[in-house]
Phi, psi and omega in degrees: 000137184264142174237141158316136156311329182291279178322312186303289206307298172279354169270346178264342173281318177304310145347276130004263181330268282263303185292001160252329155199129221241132181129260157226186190206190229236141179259035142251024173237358162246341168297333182304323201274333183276120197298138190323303229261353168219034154350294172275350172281324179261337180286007185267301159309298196305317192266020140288306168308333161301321174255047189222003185061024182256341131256146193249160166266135115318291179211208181275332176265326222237184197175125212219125148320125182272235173217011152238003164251311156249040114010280209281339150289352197099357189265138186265149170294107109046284190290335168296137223232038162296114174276141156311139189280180199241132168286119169305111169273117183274132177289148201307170172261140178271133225254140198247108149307007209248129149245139207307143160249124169257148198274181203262124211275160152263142188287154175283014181273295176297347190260340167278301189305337189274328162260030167241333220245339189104336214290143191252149155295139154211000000 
């Protein structure tokens, strides 16, 4: 489905609203979001999602996410009775007490003092 930037703009607000509590909401809490000076470019968008059905009024204040706007964002349904895959629980790795011991590189500075001087590991 093609969206305006403006409809994009207010259906990712709704988004919002929807994932922080999900069901309806007050259409002065998505209006609220919106800047004075493009007031009318997004309510112009709302009421194309409305009538593209990806959000419905309740009544004149409330205002609801459909199941095909969030579709179009990503929010998976709910309502849908899809069992959740089952997590394999992997048994613990048994933890070994013994440490890699490496050998110890030696800098070129010890490896010159040890050839001009003689000098041995020990």
């Amino acid at each position: 489905m093609d969206l305006t930037p403006g409809e994009k703009a207010v259906l990712a607000q709704m988004g919002v609203l929807y994932r922080e509590a999900p069901g309806d909401h007050s259409l002065r809490a998505l209006t609220g979001q919106w800047p004075a000076a493009h007031y009318q470019t997004y309510n112009n968008a709302y009421a194309a999602l409305i009538a593209k059905r990806l959000i419905e009024a309740t009544d004149a204040q409330a205002i609801r996410l459909t199941e095909m706007g969030r579709r179009a964002i990503g929010i998976v349904s709910t309502t849908v009775s899809a069992e959740a895959p089952r997590k394999v629980q992997q048994p613990p790795r048994p933890r070994t007490h013994m440490r890699v011991v490496r050998p110890v590189r030696r800098t070129v500075m010890s490896r010159l003092v040890k050839t001009v001087f003689g000098w041995r590991d020990g």
